[in-house]
MDAnalysis code that builds the backbone (N, CA, C; Angstrom):
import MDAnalysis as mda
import numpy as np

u = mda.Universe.empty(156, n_residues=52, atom_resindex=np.repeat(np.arange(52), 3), trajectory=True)
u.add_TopologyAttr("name", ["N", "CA", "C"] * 52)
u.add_TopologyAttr("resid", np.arange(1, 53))
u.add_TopologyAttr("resname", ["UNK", "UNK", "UNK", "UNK", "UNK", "UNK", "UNK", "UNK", "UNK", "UNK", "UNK", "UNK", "UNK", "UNK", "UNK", "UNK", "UNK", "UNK", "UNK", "UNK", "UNK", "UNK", "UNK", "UNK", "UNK", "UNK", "UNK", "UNK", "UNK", "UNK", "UNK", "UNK", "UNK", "UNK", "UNK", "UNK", "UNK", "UNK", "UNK", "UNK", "UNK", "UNK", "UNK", "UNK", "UNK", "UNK", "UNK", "UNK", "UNK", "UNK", "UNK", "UNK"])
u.atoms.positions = np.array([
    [0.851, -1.175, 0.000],
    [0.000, 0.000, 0.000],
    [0.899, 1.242, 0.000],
    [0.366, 1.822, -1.127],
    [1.344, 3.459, -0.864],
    [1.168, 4.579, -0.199],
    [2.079, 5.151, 1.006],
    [2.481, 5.870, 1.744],
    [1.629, 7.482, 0.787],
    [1.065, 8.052, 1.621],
    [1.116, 9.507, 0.965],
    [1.750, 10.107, 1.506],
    [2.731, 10.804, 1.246],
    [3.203, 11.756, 1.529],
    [2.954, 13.404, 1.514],
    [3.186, 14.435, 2.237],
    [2.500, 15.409, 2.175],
    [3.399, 16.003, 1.572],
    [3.151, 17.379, 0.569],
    [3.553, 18.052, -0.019],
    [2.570, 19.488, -0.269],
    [3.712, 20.841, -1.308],
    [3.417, 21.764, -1.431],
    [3.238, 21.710, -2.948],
    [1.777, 22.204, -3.198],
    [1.471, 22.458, -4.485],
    [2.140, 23.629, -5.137],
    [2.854, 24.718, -4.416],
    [3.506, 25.861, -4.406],
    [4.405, 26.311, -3.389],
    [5.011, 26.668, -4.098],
    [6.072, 26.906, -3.180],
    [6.764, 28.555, -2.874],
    [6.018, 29.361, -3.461],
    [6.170, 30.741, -3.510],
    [6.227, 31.156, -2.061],
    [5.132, 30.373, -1.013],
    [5.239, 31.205, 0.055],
    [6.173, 30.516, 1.370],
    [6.856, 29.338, 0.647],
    [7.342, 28.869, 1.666],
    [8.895, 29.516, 2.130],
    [9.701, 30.884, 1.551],
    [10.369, 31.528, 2.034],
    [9.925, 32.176, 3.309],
    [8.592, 32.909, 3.268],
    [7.898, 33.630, 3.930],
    [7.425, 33.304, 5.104],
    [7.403, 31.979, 5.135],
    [6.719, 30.764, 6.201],
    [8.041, 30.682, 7.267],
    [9.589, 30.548, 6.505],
    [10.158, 30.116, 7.125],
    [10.954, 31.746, 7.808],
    [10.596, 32.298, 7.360],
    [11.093, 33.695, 7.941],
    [10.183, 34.475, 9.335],
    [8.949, 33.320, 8.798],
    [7.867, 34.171, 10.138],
    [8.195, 33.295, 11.106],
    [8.417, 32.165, 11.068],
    [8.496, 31.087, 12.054],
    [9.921, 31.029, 12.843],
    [10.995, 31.765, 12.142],
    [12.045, 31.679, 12.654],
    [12.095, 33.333, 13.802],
    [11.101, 34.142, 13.136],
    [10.744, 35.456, 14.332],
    [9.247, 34.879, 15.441],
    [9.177, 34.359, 15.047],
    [7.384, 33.709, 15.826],
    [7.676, 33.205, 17.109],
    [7.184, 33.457, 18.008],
    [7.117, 33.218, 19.419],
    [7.213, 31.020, 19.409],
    [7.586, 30.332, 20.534],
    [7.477, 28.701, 19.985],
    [6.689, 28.834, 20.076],
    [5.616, 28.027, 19.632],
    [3.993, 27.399, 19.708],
    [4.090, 25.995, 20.724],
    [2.760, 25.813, 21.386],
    [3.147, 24.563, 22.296],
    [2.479, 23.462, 21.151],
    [2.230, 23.523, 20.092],
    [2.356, 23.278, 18.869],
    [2.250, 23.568, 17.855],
    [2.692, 23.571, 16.627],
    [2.573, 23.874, 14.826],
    [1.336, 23.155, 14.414],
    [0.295, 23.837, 14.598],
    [-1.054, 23.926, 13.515],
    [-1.325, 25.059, 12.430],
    [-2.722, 24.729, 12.451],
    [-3.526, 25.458, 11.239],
    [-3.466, 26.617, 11.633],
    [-4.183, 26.822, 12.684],
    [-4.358, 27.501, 13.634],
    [-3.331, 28.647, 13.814],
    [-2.168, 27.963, 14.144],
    [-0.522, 29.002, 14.511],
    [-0.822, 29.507, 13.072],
    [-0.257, 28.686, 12.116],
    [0.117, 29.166, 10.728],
    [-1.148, 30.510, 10.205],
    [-2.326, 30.387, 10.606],
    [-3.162, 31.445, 10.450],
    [-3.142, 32.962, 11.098],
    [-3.323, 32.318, 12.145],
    [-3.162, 34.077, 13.393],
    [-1.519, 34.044, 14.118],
    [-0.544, 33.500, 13.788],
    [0.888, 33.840, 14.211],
    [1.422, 34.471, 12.649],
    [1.404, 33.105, 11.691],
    [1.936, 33.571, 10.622],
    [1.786, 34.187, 9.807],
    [-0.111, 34.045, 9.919],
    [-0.406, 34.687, 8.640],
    [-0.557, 33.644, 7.183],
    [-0.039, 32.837, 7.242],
    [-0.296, 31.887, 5.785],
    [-1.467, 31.069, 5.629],
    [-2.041, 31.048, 4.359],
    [-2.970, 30.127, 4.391],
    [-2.966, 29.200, 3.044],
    [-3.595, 28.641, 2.480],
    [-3.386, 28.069, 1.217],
    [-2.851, 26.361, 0.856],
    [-1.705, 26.775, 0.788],
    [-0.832, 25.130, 0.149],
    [0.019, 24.853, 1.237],
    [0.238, 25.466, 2.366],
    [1.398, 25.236, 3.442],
    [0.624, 24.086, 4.235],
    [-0.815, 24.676, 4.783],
    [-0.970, 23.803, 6.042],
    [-0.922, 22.133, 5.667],
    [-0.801, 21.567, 4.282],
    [-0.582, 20.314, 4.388],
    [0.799, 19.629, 4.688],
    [1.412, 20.668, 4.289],
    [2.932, 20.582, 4.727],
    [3.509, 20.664, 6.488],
    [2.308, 21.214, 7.264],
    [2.951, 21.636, 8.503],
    [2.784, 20.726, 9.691],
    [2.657, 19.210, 9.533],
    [2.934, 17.663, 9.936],
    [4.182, 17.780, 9.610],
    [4.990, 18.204, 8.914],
    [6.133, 17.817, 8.310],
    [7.344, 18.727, 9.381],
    [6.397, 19.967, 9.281],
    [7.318, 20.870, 10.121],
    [7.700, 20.669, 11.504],
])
């Protein structure tokens, strides 16, 4: 059976992701949630942010 793996359909904002997160307070975890009202991103990231 094959594994899915998560991925980014785009990748334009994932500079931006990693620049907010490296100024962003820790989270007592990386959700939807953080990535919305900390980071600001929405779109093609949050399937990626299991990964993070």
């Amino acid at each position: 059976m094959p594994v899915q793996l998560p991925y980014l359909s785009s990748y334009k904002n994932l500079q931006t992701l990693f620049d907010k997160i490296g100024s962003a307070k820790i989270p007592e975890s990386f959700t939807h949630a953080f990535l919305q009202s900390t980071i600001g991103l929405k779109g093609s990231i949050p399937p990626a942010a299991a990964v993070l």
